[in-house]
C-alpha positions, -999 to +999 in steps of 0.1 A: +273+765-683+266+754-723+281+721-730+289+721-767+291+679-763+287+650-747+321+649-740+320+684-724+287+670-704+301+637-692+335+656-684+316+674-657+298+645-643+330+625-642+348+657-623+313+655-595+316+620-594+354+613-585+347+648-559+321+628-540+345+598-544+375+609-529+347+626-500+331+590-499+296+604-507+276+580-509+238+594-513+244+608-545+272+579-556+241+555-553+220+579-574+240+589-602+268+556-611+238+537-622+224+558-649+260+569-655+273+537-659+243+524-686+243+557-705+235+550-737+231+586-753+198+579-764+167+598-746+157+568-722+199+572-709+194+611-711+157+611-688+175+586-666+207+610-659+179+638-655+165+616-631+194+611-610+206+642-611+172+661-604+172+632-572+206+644-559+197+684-559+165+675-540+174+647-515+216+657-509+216+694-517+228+703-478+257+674-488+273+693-516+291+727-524+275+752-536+301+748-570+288+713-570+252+723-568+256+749-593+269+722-615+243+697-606+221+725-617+234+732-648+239+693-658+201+688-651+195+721-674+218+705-703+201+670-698+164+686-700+170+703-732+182+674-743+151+656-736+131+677-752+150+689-781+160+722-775+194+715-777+215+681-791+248+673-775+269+655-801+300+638-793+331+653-806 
């Protein structure tokens, strides 16, 4: 998926998030509220959300859906080109 915004980006994550909420997942909670929390849309916030979410597909990957991982995949796509300026997510 493209995200057009940072909106449309932190949408997602907030719709993984309360998912693995509601299944008290707590391996990827721990990894991603941190970085999710502090976001601060600049690159060091954007590499630490890459981080987190790169963490989660390698170390919980058997813990999610494949929907979810598809997600996680595309999220760490969006955050990447980000990070090195193929694309810019503004807010809306």
């Amino acid at each position: 998926m493209a995200y057009r915004s940072s909106d449309e980006f932190s949408a997602e994550l907030k719709g993984l998030i309360d998912g693995w909420c509601e299944r008290r997942l707590l391996s990827p909670l721990s990894r991603i509220l941190s970085p999710f929390l502090a976001f601060n849309g600049m690159t060091d916030g954007w590499g630490e959300l890459a981080a987190a979410l790169k963490s989660i597909r390698a170390q919980d990957r058997n813990e999610l859906s494949s929907s979810e991982q598809a997600k996680v995949d595309d999220l760490i796509r969006a955050a990447d080109e980000v990070l090195h300026r193929k694309e810019v997510l503004h807010r809306k």
